[in-house]
C-alpha positions as CSV (number, residue, x, y, z in Angstrom):
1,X,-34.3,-23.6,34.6
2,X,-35.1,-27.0,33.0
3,X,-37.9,-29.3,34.3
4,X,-35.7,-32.4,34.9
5,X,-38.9,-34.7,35.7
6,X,-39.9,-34.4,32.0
7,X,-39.2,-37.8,30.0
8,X,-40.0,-37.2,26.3
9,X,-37.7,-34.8,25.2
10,X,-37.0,-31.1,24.7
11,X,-39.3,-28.1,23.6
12,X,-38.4,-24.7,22.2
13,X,-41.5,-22.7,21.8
14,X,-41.4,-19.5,19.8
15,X,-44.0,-16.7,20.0
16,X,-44.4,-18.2,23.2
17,X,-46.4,-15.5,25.4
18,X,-47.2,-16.5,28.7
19,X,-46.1,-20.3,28.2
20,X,-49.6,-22.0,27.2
21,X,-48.5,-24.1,24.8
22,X,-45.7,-25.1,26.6
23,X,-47.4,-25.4,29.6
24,X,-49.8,-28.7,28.1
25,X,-46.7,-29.8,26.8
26,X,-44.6,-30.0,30.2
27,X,-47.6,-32.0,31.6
28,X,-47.5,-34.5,28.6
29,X,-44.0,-35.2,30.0
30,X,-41.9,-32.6,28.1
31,X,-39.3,-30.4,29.4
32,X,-39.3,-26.7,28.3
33,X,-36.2,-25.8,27.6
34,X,-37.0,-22.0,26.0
35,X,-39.1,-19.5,25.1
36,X,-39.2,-16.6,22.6
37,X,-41.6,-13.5,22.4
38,X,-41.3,-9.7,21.8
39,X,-43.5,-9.2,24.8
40,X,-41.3,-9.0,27.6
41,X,-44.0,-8.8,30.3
42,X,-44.7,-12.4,29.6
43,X,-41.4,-13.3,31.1
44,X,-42.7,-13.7,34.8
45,X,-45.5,-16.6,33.7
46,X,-43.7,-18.3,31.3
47,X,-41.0,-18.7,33.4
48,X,-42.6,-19.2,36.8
49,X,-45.3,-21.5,35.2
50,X,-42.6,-23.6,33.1
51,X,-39.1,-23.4,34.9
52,X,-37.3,-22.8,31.4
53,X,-35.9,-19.3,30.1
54,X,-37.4,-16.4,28.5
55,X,-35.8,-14.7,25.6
56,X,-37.1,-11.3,24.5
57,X,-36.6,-11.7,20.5
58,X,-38.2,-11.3,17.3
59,X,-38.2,-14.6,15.7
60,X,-37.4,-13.5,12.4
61,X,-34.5,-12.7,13.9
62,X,-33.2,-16.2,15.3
63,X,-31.1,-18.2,13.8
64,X,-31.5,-22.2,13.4
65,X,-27.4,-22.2,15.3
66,X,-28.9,-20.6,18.7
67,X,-32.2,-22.2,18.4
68,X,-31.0,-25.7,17.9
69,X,-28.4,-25.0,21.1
70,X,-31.1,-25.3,23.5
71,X,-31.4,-29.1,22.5
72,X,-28.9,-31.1,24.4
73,X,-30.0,-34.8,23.1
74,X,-32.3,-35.7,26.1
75,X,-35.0,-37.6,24.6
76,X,-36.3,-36.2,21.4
77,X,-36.4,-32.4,19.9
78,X,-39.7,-30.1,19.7
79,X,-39.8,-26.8,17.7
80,X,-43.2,-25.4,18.7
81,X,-45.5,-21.6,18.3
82,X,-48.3,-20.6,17.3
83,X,-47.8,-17.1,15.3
84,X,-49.7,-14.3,15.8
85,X,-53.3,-15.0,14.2
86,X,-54.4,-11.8,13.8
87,X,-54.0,-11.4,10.5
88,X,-55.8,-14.9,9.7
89,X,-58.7,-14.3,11.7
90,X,-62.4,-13.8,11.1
91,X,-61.6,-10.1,11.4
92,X,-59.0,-9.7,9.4
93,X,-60.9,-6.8,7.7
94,X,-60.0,-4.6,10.6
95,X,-56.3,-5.3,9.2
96,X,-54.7,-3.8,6.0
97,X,-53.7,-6.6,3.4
98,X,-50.0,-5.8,4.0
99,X,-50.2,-6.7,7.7
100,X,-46.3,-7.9,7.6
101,X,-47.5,-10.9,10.7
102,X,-48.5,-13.2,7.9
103,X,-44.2,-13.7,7.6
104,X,-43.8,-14.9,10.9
105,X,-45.3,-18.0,9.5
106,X,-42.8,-18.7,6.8
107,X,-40.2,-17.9,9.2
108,X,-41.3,-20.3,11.6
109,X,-41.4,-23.1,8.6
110,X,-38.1,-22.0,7.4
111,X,-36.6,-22.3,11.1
112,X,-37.9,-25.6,11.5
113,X,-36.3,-27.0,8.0
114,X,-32.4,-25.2,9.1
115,X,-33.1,-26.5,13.2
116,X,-34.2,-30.3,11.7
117,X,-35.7,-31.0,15.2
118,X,-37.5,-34.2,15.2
119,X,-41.0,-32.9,16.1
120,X,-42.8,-29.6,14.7
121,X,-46.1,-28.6,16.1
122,X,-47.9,-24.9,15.5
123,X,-51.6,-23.9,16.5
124,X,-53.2,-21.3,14.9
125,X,-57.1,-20.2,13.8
126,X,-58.4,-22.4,11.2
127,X,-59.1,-19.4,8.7
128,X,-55.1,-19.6,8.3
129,X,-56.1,-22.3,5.5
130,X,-57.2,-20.0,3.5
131,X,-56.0,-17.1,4.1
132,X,-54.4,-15.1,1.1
133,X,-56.3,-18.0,-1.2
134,X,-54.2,-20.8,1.0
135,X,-50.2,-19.3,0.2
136,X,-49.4,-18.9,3.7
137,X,-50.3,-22.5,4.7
138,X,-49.7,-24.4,1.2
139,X,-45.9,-22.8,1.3
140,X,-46.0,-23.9,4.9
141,X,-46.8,-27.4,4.3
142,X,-44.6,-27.8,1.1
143,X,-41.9,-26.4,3.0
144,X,-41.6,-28.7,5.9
145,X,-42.7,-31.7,3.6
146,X,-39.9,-30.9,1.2
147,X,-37.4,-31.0,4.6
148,X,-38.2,-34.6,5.1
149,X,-41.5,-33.7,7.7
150,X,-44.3,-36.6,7.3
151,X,-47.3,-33.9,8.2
152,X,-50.6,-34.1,10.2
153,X,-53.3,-31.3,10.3
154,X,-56.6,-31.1,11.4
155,X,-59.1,-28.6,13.0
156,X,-60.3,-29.7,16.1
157,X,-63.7,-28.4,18.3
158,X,-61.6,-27.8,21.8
159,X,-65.0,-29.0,23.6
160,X,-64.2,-32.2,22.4
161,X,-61.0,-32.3,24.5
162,X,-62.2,-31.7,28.0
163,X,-62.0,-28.1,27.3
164,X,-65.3,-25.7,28.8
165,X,-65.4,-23.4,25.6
166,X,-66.4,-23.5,22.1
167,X,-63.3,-23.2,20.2
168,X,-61.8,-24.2,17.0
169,X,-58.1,-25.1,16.5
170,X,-56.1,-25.9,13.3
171,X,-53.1,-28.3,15.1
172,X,-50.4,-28.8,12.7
173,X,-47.6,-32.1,14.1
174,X,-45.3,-32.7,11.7
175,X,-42.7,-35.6,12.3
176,X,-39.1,-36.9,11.4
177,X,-40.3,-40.4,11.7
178,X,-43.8,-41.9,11.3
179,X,-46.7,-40.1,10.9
180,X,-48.7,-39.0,13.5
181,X,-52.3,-39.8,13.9
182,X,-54.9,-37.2,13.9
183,X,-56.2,-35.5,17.1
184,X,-59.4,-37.4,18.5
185,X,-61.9,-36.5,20.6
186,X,-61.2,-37.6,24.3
187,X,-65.4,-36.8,25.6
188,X,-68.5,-37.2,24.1
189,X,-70.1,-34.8,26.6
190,X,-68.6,-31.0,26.5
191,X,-67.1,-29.8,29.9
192,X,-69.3,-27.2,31.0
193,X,-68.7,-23.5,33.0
194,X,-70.6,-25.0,36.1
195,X,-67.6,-27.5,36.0
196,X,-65.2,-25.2,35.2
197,X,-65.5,-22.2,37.5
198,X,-68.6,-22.9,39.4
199,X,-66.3,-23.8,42.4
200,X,-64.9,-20.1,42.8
201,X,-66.1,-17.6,45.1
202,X,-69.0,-15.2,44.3
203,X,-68.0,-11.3,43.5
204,X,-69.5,-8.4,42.4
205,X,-68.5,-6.2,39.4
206,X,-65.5,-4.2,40.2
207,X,-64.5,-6.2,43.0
208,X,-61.8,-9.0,43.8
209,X,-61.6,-12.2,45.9
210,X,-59.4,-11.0,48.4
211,X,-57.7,-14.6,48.3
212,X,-57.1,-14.4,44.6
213,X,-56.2,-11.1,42.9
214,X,-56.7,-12.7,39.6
215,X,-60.5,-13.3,40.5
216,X,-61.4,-10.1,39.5
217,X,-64.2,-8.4,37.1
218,X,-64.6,-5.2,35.7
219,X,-66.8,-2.4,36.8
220,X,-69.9,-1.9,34.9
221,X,-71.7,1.5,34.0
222,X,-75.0,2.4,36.1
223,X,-76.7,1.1,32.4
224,X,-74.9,-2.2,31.7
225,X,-75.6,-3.2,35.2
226,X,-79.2,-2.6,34.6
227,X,-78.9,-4.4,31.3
228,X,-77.0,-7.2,32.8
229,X,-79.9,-7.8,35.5
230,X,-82.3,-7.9,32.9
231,X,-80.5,-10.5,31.1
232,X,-81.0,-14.6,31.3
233,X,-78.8,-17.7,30.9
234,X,-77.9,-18.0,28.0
235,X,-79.6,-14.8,26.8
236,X,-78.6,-11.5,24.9
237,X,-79.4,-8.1,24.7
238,X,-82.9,-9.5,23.5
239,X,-84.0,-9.9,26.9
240,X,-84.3,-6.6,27.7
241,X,-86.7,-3.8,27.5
242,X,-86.3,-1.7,24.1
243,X,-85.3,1.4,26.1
244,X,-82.5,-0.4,27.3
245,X,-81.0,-1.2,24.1
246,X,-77.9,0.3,23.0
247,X,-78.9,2.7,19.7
248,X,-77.4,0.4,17.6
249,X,-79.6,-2.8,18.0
250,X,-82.5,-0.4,18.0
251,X,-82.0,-0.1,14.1
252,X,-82.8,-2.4,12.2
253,X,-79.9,-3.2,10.6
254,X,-78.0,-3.6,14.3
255,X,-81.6,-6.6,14.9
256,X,-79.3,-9.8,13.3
257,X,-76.3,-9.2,15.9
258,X,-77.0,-10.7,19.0
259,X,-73.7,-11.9,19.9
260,X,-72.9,-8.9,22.4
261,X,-74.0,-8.7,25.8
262,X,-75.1,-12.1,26.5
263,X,-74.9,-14.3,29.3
264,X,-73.2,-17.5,29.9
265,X,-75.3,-20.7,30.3
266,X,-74.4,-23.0,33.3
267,X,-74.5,-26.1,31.6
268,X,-72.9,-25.5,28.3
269,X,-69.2,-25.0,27.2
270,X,-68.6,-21.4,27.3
271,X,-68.0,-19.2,24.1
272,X,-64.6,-18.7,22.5
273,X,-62.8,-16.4,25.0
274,X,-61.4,-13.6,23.1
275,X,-58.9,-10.9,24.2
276,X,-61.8,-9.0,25.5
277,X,-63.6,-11.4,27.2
278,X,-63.3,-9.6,30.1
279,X,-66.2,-6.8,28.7
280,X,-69.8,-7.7,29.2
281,X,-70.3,-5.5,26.2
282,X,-67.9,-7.7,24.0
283,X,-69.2,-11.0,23.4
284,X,-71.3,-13.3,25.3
285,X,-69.3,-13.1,28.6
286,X,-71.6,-12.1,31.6
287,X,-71.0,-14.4,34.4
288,X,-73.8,-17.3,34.0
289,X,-76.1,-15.8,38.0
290,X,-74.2,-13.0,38.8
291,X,-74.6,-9.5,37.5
292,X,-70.8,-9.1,36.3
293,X,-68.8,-9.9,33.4
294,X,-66.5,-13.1,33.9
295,X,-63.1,-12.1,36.0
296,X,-59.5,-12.6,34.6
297,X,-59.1,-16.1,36.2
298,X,-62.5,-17.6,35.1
299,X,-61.9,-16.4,31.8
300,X,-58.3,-18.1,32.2
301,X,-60.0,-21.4,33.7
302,X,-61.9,-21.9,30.8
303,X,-59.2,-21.8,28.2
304,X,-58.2,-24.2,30.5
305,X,-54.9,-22.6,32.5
306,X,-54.9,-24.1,36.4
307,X,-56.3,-21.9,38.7
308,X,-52.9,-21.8,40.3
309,X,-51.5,-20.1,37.2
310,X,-49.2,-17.2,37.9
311,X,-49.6,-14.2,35.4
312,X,-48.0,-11.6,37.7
313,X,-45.4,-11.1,40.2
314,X,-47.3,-10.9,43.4
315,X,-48.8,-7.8,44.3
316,X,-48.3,-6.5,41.3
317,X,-51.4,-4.7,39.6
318,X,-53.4,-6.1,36.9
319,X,-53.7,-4.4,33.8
320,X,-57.6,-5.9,32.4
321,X,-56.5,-5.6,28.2
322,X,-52.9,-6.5,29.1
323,X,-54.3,-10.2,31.2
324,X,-57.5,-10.2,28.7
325,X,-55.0,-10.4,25.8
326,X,-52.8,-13.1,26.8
327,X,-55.6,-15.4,28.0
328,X,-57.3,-14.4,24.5
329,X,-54.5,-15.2,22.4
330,X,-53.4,-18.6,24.3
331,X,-53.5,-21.8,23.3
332,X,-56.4,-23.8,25.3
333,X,-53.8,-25.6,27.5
334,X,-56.0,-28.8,27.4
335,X,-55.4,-28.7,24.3
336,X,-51.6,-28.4,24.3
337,X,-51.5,-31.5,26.3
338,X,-53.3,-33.2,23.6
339,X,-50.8,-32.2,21.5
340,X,-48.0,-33.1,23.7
341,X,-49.6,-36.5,24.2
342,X,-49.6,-37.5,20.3
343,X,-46.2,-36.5,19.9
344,X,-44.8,-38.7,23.0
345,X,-46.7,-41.2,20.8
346,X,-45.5,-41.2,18.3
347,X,-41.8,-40.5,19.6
348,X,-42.7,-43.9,22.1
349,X,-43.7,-45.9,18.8
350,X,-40.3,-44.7,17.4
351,X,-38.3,-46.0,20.2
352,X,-40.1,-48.9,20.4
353,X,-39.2,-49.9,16.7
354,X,-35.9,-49.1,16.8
355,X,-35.6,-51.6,19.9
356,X,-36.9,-54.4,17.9
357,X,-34.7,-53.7,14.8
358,X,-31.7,-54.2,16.8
């Protein structure tokens, strides 16, 4: 199911979910070609999103031979994922040091070096750096850079790509030819939620726009819906009257966390969507006037998916932690784009060259 209409080359993408990566690629001009994950309910949105094939595999179980055979020459190769960053993140306590997922990202580096494709690009949470004292990434780096890769890596602040959240990425583009610039900034001024989802249609919490099953937020208790009407822009659990306070921030050693039960500000970039951004309770992600926590497919607008993004077959039920999870764990598609973009780039610059030499 190729998109023909793409004109800079070819992308695998492994751990590929429910296509967001590939997604900001196809709209640089890329054609998806494939798509690799374990999860096999992210078949229907990868493939209705990015007309290109799901395969339900563990990547340490491909081989470079039937990678590679989804590149057929047209325009330039593109092995891309973004492994599972669990293991790297800023809770990695909740995780047991032998947490096999740190693997998948020598396997994906050792793929790369058997496949040769002319592009590499993986997304991941900066704390990747240094995670187990920086083995995982230097072995990474020396890997591709030993298989003829010229490398660029940087960690980027997705507000300053058009993106409505505050975010940070480590992008990692490594190239067969010249080396690619670094990300830059595209805005001075940081998209905001008003200009994100400000456009979609009121609800309550618990309900759905009828015209948009995805536009739906969870129910809240009699108390978080009093807490929640108590609360301000921008606010937290602060804002309300002592007796309303969970037990925990009534201690003093629960005073310092205020980054629970907050609300969104209008005019400011939202904060990092997480896999349960969908819980007022979980982070700062009550809706910025109305007394409900953000629904699926504002949380998925402001990691940047279209709002005509397809997660489900239609009619079919929505599972809150099943959507909250992929939208949490995707790559700000804005983002992907970026991405995209650098690597047409530098493939352009390559062509270009070669043209003059001859």
């Amino acid at each position: 199911m190729p998109n023909d209409s793409a004109t800079y080359g070819e992308v695998v993408d492994l751990f590929c979910g429910i296509g967001a990566l590939s997604h900001g690629l196809m709209r640089a001009g890329f054609n998806i070609v494939a798509g690799y994950d374990t999860d096999t309910r992210c078949r229907h949105a990868f493939e209705k999103n990015n007309h290109a094939r799901f395969y339900v595999r563990d990547v340490a179980d491909l081989t470079a031979r039937e990678v590679s055979a989804h590149f057929t020459g047209n325009g330039y190769s593109v092995l891309a994922g973004c492994a599972p960053c669990q293991p790297f993140s800023s809770y990695k306590h909740r995780y047991k040091e032998e947490d096999p997922k740190w693997s998948l990202v020598g396997e994906f580096g050792q793929l790369a070096t058997e496949i040769q494709s002319d592009f590499v690009t993986m997304e991941n949470v900066p704390s990747l750096v240094n995670y187990k004292e920086g083995k995982i990434f230097s072995e990474l780096y020396e890997t591709l850079e030993k298989a003829g890769y010229r490398i660029e890596c940087s960690i980027v602040k997705c507000e300053q790509f058009g993106i409505p959240q505050r975010r940070r990425r480590l992008v990692l583009v490594a190239s067969k030819h010249s080396r690619p610039e670094s990300l830059k900034p595209q805005s001075k001024e940081a998209a905001t939620v008003r200009q994100a989802i400000g456009h979609l249609k009121p609800i309550e919490a618990g309900m759905s726009d009828p015209d948009d099953s995805l536009h739906v937020s969870a129910s809240l208790t009699d108390i978080n819906l009093s807490r929640i009407r108590e609360s301000t822009q921008g606010g937290t659990w602060r804002d309300w009257p002592v007796e309303m306070r969970a037990r925990c921030h009534r201690r003093e050693s629960g005073m310092t966390y205020s980054g629970v039960y907050g609300r969104m500000s209008w005019d400011k970039p939202s904060p990092t969507m997480t896999t349960q951004c969908f819980r007022f309770g979980s982070g700062r992600f009550g809706h910025p006037d109305q007394d409900r926590a953000i629904s699926l497919r504002e949380a998925a607008i402001l990691q940047s998916f279209p709002d005509s993004y397809e997660f489900l077959p239609q009619g079919e039920q929505y599972r809150f932690a099943e959507i909250g999870k992929w939208i949490g764990n995707a790559v700000p598609v804005r983002l992907a784009e970026e991405i995209g973009n650098l690597i047409a780039g530098v493939g352009t610059n390559h062509s270009q060259s070669m043209l003059s030499d001859e």
